[in-house]
C-alpha positions as CSV (number, residue, x, y, z in Angstrom):
1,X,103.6,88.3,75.4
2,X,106.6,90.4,75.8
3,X,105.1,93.7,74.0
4,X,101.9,93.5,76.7
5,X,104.8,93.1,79.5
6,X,106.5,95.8,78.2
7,X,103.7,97.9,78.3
8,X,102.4,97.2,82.1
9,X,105.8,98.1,83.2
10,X,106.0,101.1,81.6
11,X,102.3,101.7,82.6
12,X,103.0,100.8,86.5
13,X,106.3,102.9,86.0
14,X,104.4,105.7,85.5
15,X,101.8,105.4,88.2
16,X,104.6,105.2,90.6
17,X,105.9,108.7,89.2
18,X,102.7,110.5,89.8
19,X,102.0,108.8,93.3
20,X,105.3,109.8,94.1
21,X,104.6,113.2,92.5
22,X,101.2,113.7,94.7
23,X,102.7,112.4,97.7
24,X,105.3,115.6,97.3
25,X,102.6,117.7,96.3
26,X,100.5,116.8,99.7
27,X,103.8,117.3,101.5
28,X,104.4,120.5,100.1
29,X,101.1,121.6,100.5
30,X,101.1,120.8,104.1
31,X,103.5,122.8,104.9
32,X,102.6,125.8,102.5
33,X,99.2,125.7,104.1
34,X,100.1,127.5,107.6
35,X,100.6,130.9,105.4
36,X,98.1,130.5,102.4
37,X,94.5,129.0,101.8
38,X,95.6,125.1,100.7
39,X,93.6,125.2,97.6
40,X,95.8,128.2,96.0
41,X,99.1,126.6,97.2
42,X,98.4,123.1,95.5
43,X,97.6,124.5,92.3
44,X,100.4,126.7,92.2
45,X,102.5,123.3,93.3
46,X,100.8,121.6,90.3
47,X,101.8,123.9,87.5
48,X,105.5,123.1,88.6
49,X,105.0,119.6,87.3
């Protein structure tokens, strides 16, 4: 069925964006950490997506 296809790569497409997206996130957040408590930093990181 090429509509359920269709679907699974667009649904797999997207999981890849947002793993990429928290992999950036924890990378950012890494580093931001040394000069601000993490929690603050990763939200603040989140509302840019």
């Amino acid at each position: 069925m090429p509509i359920l296809r269709e679907a699974f790569a667009k649904f797999s497409g997207s999981l890849l964006g947002v793993q990429v997206k928290l992999n950036v996130l924890v990378s950012m957040g890494a580093r931001e950490a040394q000069q601000t408590p993490p929690l603050r930093s990763v939200f603040r990181f989140w509302d840019k997506f």
